[in-house]
C-alpha positions as CSV (number, residue, x, y, z in Angstrom):
1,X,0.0,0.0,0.0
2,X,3.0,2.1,1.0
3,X,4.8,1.7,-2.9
4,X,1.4,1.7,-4.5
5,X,1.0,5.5,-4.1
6,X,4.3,6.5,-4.7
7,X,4.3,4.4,-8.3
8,X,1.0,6.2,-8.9
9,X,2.4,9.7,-8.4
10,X,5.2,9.0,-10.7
11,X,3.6,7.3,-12.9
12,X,1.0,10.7,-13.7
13,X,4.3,12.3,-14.0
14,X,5.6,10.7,-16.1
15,X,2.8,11.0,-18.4
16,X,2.1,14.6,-17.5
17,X,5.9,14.6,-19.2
18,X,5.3,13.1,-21.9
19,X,2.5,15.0,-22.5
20,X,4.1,18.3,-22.4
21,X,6.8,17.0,-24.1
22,X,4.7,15.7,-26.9
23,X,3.1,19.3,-27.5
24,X,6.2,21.2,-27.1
25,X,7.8,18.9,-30.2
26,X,4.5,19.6,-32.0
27,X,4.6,23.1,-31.8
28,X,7.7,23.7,-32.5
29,X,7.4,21.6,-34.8
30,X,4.6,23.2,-36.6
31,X,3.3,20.8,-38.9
32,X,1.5,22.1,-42.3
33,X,-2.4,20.9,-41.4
34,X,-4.1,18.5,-44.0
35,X,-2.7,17.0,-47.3
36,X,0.4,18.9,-49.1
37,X,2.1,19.0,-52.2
38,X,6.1,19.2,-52.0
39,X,7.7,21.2,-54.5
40,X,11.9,22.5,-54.6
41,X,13.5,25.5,-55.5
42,X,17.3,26.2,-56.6
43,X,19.0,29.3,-54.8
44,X,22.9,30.6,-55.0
45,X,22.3,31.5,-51.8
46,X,20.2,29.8,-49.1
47,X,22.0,30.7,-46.1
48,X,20.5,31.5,-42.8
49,X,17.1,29.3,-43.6
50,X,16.7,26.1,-41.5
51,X,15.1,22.9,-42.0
52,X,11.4,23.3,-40.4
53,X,10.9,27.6,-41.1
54,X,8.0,28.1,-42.8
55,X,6.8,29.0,-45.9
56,X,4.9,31.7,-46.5
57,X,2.7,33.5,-49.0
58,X,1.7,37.1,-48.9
59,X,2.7,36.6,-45.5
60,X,0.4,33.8,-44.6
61,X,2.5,30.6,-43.5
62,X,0.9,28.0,-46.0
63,X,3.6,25.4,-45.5
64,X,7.3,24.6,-44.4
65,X,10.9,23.9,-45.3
66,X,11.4,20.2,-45.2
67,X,15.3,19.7,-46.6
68,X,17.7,22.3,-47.6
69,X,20.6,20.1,-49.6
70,X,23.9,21.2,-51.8
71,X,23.1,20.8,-55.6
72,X,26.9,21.4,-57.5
73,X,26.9,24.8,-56.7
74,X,23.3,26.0,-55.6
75,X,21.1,25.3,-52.7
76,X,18.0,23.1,-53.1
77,X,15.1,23.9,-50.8
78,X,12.6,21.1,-50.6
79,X,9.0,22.1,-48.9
80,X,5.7,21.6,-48.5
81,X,2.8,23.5,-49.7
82,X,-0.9,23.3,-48.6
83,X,-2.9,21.7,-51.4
84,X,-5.2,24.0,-51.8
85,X,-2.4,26.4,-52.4
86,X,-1.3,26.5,-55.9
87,X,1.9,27.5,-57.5
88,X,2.5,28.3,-61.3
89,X,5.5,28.2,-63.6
90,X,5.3,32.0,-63.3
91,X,6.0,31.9,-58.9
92,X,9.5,33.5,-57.6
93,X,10.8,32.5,-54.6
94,X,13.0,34.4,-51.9
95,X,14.4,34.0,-48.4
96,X,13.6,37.4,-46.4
97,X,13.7,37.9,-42.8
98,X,11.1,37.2,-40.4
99,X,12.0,38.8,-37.6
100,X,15.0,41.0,-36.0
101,X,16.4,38.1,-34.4
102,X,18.1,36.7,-38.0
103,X,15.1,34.4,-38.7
104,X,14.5,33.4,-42.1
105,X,11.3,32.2,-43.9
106,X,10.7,31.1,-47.5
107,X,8.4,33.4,-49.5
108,X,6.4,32.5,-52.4
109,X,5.3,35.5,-54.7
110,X,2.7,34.8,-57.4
111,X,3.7,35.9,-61.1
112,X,2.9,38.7,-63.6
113,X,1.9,36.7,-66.6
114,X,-1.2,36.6,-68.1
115,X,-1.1,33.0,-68.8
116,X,0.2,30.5,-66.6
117,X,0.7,27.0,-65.7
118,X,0.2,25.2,-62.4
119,X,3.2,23.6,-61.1
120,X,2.7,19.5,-60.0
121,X,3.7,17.8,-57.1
122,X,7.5,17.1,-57.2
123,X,7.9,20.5,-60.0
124,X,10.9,22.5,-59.1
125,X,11.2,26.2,-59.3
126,X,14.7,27.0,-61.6
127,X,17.1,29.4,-60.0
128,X,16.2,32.3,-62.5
129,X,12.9,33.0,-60.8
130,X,14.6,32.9,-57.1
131,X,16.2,35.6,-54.8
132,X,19.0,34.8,-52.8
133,X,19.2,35.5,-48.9
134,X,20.9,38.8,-48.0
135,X,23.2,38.3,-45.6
136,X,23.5,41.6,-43.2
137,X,27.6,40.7,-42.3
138,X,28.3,41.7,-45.8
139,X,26.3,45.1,-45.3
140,X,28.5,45.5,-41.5
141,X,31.6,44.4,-43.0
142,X,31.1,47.8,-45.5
143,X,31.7,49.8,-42.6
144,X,34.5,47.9,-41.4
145,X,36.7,51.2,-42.5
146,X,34.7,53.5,-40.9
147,X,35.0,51.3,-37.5
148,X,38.7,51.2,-38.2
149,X,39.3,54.9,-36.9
150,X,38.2,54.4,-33.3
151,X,40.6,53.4,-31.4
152,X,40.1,50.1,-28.9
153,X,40.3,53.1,-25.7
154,X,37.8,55.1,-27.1
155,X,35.6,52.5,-27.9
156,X,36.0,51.1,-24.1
157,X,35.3,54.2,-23.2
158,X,32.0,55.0,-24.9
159,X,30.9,51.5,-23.4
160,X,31.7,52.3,-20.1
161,X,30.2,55.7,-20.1
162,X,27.1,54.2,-21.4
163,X,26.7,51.4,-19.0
164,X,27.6,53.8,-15.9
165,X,25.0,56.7,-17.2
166,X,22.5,53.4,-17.1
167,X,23.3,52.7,-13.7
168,X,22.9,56.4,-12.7
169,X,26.0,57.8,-12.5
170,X,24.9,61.5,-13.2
171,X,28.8,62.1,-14.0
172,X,29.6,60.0,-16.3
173,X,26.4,61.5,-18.1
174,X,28.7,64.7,-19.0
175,X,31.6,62.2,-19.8
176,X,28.8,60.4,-22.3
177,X,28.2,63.8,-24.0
178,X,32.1,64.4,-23.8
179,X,32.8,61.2,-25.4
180,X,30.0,61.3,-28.1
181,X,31.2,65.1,-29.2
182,X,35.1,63.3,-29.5
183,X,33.2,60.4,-31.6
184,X,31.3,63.0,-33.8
185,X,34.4,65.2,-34.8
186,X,36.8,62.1,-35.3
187,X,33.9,60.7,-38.1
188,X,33.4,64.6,-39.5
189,X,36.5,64.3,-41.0
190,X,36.3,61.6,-43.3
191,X,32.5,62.2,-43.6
192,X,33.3,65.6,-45.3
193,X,36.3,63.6,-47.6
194,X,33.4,60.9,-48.2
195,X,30.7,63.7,-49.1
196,X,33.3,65.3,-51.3
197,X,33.9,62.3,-53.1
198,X,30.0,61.4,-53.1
199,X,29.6,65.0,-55.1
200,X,32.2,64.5,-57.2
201,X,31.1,62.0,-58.1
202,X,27.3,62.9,-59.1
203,X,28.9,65.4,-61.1
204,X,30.6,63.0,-63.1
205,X,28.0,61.1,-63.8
206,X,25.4,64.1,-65.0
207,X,28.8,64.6,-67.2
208,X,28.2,61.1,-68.5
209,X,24.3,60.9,-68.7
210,X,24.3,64.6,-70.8
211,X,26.5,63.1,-73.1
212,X,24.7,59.8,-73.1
213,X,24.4,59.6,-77.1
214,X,27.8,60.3,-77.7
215,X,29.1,57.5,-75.5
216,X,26.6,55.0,-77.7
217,X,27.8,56.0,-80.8
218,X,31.7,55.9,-79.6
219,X,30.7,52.4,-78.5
220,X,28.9,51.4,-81.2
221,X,31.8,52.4,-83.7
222,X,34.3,50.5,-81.6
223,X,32.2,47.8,-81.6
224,X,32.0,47.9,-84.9
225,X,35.5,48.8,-85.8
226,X,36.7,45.9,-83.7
227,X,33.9,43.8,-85.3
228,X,36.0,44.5,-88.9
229,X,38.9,44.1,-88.0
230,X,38.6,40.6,-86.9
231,X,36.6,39.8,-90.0
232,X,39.8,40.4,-91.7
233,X,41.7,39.0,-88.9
234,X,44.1,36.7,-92.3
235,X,44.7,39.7,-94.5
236,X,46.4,41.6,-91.3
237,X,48.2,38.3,-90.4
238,X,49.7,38.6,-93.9
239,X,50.3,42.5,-94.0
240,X,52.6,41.7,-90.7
241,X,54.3,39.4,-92.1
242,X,55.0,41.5,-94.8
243,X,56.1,44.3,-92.9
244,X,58.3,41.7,-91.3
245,X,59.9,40.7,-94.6
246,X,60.2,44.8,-95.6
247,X,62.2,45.5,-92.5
248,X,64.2,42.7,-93.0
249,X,65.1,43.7,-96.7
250,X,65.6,47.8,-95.1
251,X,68.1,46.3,-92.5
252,X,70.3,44.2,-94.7
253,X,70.1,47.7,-97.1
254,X,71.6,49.6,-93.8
255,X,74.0,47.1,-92.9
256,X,75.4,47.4,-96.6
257,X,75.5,51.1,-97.1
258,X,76.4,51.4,-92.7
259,X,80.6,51.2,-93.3
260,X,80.5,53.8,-96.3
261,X,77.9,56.2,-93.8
262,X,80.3,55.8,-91.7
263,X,83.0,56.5,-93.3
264,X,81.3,59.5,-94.9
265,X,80.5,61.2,-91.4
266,X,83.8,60.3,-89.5
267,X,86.5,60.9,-92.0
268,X,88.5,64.3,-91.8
269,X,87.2,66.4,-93.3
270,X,83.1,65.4,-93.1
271,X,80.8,65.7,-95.1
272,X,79.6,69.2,-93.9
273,X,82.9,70.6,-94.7
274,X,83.0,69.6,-98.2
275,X,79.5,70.8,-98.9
276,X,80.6,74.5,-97.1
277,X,84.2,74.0,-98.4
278,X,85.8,73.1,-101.3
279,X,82.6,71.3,-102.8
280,X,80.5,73.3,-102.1
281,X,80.9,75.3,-105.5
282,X,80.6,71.7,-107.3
283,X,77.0,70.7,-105.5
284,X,75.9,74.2,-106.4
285,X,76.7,73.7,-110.1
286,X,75.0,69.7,-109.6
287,X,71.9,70.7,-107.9
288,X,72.1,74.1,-110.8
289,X,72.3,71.4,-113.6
290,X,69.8,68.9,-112.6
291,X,66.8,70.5,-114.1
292,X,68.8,70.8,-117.8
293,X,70.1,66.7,-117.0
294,X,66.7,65.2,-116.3
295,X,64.9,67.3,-119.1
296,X,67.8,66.0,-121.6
297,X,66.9,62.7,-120.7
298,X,63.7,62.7,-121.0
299,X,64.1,64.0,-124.9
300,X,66.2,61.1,-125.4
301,X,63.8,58.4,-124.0
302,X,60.9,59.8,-126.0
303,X,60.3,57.4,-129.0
304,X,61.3,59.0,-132.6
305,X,61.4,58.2,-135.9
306,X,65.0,58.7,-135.8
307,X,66.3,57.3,-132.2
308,X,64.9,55.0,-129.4
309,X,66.7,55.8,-126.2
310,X,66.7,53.7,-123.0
311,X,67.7,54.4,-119.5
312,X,68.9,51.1,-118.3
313,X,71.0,52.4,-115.1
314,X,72.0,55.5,-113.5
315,X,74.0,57.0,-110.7
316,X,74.8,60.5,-109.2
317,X,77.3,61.0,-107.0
318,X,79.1,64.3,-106.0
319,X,82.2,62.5,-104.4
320,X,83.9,59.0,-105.4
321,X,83.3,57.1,-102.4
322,X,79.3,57.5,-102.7
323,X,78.9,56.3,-106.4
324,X,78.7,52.7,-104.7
325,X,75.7,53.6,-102.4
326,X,73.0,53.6,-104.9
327,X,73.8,50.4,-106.8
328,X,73.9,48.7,-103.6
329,X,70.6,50.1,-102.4
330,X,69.2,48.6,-105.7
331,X,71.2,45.4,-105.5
332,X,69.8,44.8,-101.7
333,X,66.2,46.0,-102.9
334,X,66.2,43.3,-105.6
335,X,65.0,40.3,-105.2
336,X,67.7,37.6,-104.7
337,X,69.7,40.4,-104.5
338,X,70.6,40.7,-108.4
339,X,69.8,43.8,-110.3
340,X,67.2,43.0,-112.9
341,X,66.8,45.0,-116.1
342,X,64.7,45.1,-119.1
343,X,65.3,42.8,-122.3
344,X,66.9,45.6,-123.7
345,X,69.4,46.4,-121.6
346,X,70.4,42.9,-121.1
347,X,71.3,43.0,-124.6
């Protein structure tokens, strides 16, 4: 009789536990009510929703998340929908906040389109028509700079004077004030830098927008000038080469004529002092002369009833040393290097 009591007692415990324990599982739990349909959806970014946050549409939770795996590189969200809520090819999907505490929930927003069709049980929804989760760090971490110019002590500091002004410290109220009016003018500084930047900026850009046409056009004639010249992307291939082969020809014509230039500048007297010495009557009379010597020759190259004249080579020189220059400019300038001339002056 003494143990029968006892064993009672704990026994209605034990159920009372269960129980509470039951209903505590079940509402945390939150189970969708009545049948469901399970659908998926593809995210780049899922993070901060949790296996068992609901889903909701226009705000109304209509179902919950049931798996959340890694597909390659995107997130797949399995849930469950209420039947009688329907979702079309048309639906997006995002992952906003629910509260201020970081919780996430998955919302389902109906689409524009005139025409849709109703998704089926298992459908997925591609990752073109989702939104990923925004992440706050990323926002915080932005300011990360501006956090940088406090110092550790002033930030102790700040904290202290706040906590003691809680307590009631009517002191450290002035030291509060203090210490916020230090904060404020250490931050002025690089907020009037950052303002001047900021306007600087906007004028750049009304620069930009006013002359919004003429950027298209520059862009669309690069495009298009780029656009040509890779069309013909072979015959400039070919022009290089051929530049390549007419530099080669032009150095192997300076390395000929180099030892006579040289000679000609460094040799005593140069070649100034002949033209402003003693030659210098000699390339007057030449350069006097040349008119008379190139009209002569053309009368004797004309074609007559009486005489055919030919001008097979010729070379001008006004001192010894230099009539070697221009026959072996032609000689390098020839192919093979062999002076070609006309059947009639290979006769």
């Amino acid at each position: 009789m003494r143990l029968r009591k006892p064993l009672m007692l704990l026994s209605l415990f034990l159920v009372v536990a269960t129980v509470a324990t039951w209903l505590v599982l079940v509402t945390l739990r939150r189970e969708v009510q009545g049948p469901t349909n399970t659908y998926s959806a593809m995210f780049t970014d899922a993070s901060g929703l949790k296996t068992g946050d609901d889903v909701r549409i226009a705000g109304v939770r209509v179902g919950r998340v049931d798996r959340i795996d890694l597909d390659g590189t995107l997130a797949r969200v399995t849930f469950r929908v209420e039947k009688n809520q329907h979702l079309y090819d048309d639906t997006t999907a995002s992952v906003p906040y629910q509260n201020i505490i970081g919780q996430r929930y998955l919302g389902l927003s109906p689409g524009t389109a005139q025409q849709h069709t109703l998704l089926a049980d298992k459908d997925r929804i591609p990752v073109q028509r989702t939104t990923p989760s925004f992440d706050i760090s990323n926002l915080l971490n932005g300011f990360q700079p501006l956090f940088a110019l406090l110092s550790p002590q002033q930030v102790d500091n700040l904290t202290n004077g706040i906590i003691q002004a809680l307590q009631g410290d009517s002191g450290s109220v002035v030291t509060l004030i203090t210490q916020t009016s230090t904060l404020a003018q250490t931050l002025a500084g690089p907020d009037a830098v950052l303002g001047d930047v900021i306007n600087d900026l906007n004028e750049v850009t009304a620069i930009l927008a006013k002359q919004n046409t003429n950027l298209q056009t520059l862009i669309g004639q690069s495009r298009d000038i780029m656009a040509t010249l890779a069309s013909r992307r072979d015959e400039l291939v070919a022009s290089v080469g051929s530049i390549n082969s007419a530099v080669g020809r032009l150095a192997q014509i300076v390395t000929a004529i180099y030892p006579n230039l040289q000679q000609l500048i460094t040799r005593d007297p140069g070649f100034l002092a002949q033209l402003t010495g003693e030659g210098q009557d000699r390339f007057s009379m030449m350069a006097a002369n040349l008119i008379l010597v190139w009209k002569g020759l053309a009368r004797m190259t004309q074609s007559g009833a009486y005489i055919d004249g030919y001008l097979c080579d010729i070379n001008s020189t006004i001192f010894a040393f230099l009539s070697r220059v221009i026959p072996a400019i032609v000689k390098l300038a020839s192919p093979g290097n062999i002076i070609e001339h006309s059947p009639i002056c290979s006769k």
